[in-house]
N, C-alpha and C positions, 0 to 999 in steps of 0.2 A: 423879505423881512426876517425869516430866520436865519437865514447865511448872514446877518447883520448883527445879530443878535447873539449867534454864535461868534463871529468873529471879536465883538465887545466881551464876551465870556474871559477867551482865550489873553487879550490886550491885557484884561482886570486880573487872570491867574498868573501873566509876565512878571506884571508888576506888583504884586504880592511876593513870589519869591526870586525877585532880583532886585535893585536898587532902589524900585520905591517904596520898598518895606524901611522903616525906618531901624539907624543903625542905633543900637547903641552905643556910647560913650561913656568907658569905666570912671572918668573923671568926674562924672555926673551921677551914676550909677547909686541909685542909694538903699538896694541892698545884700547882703554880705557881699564881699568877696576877698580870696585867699593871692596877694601879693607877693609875688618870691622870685629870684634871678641871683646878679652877682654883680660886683662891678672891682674899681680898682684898676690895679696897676698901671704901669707909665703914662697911659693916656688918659684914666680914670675913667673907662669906658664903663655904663655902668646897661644891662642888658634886663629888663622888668616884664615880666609875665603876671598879666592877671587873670586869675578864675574866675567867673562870677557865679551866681548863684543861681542863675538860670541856665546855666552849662554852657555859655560862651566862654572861649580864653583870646585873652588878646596877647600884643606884645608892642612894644617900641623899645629905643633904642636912646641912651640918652637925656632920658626925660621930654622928648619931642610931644609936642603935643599935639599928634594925631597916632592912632594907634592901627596894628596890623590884627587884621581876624583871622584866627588859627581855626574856627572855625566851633563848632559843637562838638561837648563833650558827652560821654555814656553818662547817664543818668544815674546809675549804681555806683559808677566812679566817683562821679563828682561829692553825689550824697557820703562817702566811706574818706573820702579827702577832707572834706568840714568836720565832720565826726571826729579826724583822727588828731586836725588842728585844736578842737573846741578841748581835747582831752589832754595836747602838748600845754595847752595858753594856762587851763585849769592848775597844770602841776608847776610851768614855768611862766611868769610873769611879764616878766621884761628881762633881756639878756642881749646887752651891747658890748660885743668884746670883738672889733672892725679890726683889719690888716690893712696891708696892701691890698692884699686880693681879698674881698667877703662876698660871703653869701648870705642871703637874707629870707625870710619866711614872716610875710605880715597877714592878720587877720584884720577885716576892716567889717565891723559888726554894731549895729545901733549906732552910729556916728561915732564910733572909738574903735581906736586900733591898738593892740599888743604885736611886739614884735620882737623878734630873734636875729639877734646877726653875729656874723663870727668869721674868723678868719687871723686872726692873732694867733703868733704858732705859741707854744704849751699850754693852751687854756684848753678845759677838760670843756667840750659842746655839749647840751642835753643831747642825746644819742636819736630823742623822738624828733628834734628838730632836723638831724641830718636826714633822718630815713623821709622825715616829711619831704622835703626838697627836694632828694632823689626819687620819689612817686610823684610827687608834681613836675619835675622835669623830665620824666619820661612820656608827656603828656606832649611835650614840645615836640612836634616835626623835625628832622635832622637838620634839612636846609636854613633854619633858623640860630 
């Protein structure tokens, strides 16, 4: 009976921390999270990372709609990435000024999203948006 009971222990800890913990899905997802990647050129490949606010990041490719888990983020990080977005949104608005190639940085907060995109060559970027993008892209794995 105990080696029974132990081994129902072990079955129930599997499946906690592997696939039958349920996954999340950022499409679904309804609270915050920080949307940012790049897309464009010839093929108009467009590459989408999202944070959420439980410190999962995903990604896909595309706009596919199943997404890859990058896995959990630091808890400090994540917290200083919302903070740094909530303070870019606060000064800038909305700001659509797309190329070929853009990069993009969206806040998706209370069921509304402000967002930043850019990639149009001589237009002056809020400078908060670029440094945003590049602290959330060093979040991304390389092999990504």
């Amino acid at each position: 009976m105990k080696i029974r009971n132990t081994i129902s222990l072990y079955i129930i800890a599997i499946c906690i921390f592997s696939s039958c913990a349920k996954q999340t899905n950022p499409l679904t997802y309804t609270k915050n999270q920080l949307i940012f990647g790049s897309g464009g050129g010839f093929a108009n490949q467009v590459n989408e990372y999202r944070l959420l606010e439980n410190k999962r990041l995903f990604f896909r490719k595309n706009n596919d709609s199943t997404f890859i888990d990058l896995g959990r983020q630091k808890v400090k990080t994540v917290k200083k990435l919302f903070e740094t977005s909530e303070m870019l949104f606060q000064e800038v608005s909305e700001f659509n000024e797309p190329g070929n190639m853009y990069y993009f940085v969206r806040l998706q907060k209370n069921g509304q999203a402000q967002s930043v995109v850019w990639g149009r060559p001589n237009i002056t970027v809020p400078e908060k948006a670029k440094e945003l993008h590049k602290h959330l892209m060093n979040l991304v794995p390389l092999n990504q």
